[in-house]
C-alpha positions in Angstrom: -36.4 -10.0 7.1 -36.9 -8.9 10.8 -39.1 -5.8 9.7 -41.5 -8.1 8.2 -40.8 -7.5 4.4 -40.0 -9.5 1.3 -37.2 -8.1 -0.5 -36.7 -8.3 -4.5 -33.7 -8.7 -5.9 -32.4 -8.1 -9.3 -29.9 -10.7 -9.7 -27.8 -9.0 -12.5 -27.6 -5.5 -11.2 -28.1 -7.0 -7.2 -30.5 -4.0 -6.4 -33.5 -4.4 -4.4 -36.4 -3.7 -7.0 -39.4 -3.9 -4.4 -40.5 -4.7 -1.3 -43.3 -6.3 -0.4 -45.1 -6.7 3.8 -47.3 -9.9 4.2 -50.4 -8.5 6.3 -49.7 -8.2 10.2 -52.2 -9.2 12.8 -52.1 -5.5 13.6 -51.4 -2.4 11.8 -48.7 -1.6 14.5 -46.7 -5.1 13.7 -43.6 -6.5 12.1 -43.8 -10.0 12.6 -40.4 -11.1 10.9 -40.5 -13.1 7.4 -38.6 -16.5 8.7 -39.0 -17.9 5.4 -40.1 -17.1 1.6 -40.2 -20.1 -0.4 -40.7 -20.8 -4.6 -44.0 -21.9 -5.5 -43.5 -24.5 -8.4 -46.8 -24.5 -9.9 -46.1 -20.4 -10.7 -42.9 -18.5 -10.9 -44.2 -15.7 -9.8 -45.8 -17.0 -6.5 -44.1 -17.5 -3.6 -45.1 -19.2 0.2 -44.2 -16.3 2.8 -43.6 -18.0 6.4 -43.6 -15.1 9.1 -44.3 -15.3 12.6 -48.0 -15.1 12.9 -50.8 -18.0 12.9 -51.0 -17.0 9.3 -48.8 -18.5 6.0 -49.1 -16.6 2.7 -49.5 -17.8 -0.8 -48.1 -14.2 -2.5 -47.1 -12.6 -5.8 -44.5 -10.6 -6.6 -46.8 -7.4 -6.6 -47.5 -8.3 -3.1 -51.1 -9.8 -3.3 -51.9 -12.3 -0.8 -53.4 -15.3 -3.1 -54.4 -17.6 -0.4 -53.9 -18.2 3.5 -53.2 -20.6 5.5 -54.0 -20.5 9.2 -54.9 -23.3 11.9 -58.6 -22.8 12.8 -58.2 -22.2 16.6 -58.8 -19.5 18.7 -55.3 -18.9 20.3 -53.3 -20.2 17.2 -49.8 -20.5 17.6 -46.9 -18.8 15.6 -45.6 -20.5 12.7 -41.7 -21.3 13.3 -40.5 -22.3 9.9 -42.5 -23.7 6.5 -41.8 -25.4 3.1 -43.9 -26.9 0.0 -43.8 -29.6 -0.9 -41.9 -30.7 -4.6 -45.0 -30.6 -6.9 -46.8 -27.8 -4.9 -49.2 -29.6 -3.7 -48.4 -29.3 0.0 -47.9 -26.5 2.4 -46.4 -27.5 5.4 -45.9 -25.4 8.6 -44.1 -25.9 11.6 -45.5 -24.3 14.9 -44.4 -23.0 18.3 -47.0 -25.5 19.6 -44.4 -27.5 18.5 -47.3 -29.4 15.9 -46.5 -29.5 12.0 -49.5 -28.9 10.1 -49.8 -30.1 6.1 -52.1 -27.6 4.3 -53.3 -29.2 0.9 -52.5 -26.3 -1.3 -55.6 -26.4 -3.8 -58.4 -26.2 -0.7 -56.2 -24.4 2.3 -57.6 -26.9 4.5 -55.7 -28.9 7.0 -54.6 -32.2 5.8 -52.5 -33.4 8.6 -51.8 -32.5 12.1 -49.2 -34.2 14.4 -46.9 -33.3 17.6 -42.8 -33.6 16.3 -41.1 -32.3 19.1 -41.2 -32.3 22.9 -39.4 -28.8 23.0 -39.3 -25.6 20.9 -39.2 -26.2 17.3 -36.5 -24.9 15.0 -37.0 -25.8 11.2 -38.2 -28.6 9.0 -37.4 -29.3 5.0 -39.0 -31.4 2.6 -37.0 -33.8 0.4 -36.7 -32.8 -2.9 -37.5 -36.6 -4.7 -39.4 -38.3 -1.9 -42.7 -37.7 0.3 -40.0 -37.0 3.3 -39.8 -34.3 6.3 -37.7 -33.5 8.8 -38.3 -31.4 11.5 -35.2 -30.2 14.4 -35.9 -28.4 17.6 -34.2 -27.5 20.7 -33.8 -31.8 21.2 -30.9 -32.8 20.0 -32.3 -34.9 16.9 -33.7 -34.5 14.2 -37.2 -36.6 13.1 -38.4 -38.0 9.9 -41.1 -38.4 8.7 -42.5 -40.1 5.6 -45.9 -40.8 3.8 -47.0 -44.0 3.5 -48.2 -45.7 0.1 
């Protein structure tokens, strides 16, 4: 949400249960959550996207399981994130307009390559396939697949 939490929901009674803050960059901060997203190797993990230089590998009592951050001194934001089907992947999209594939186990940087000429928007991941697509302020949207 815009002041930077994860809300819990309890999807019978639809009450918030808890809510949980990614660490800021500064204690002052609410970098808005753009984006939670389900780990499938754990339930009870999830990938918090917020705009920061900094993704989030997070349980649901808050604790920050691993990071994921581009090893630069004036990192950009991330705009928008997803995993990949089996979990293997962490994939983030940044103002730099550059979309960055963290392998999961290590945290490390996999991949790096420019996808837009303008200010990125979103990407997804498709659910069978080694796919992405990215959109930004072009009118288009790219695609991008793995090859064998």
């Amino acid at each position: 949400s815009s002041d930077g939490t994860v809300s819990l929901w309890d999807l019978k009674t639809t009450e918030c249960v808890k809510k949980i803050r990614p660490p800021q960059r500064h204690a002052a901060d609410e970098a808005a959550v753009l984006s939670v997203h389900p780990y499938p190797k754990n339930i009870d993990h999830f990938v918090v996207c917020n705009r920061s230089p900094t993704m989030y590998l997070m349980t649901q009592e808050g604790q920050v399981i691993k990071s994921f951050h581009v090893e630069k001194d004036e990192a950009e934001d991330f705009v928008a994130a997803c995993v990949s089907t089996r979990g293997e992947y962490i994939y983030g999209l940044a103002a730099d307009r550059k979309l960055y594939a963290f392998q999961m186990e290590t945290c490390r940087i996999e991949e790096c390559m420019e996808v837009s000429e303008r200010e990125p928007i979103g990407l997804c991941h498709h659910p069978l396939q080694n796919v992405i697509a990215t959109f930004s302020e072009t009118p288009q949207v790219k695609i991008f697949s793995a090859s064998a």
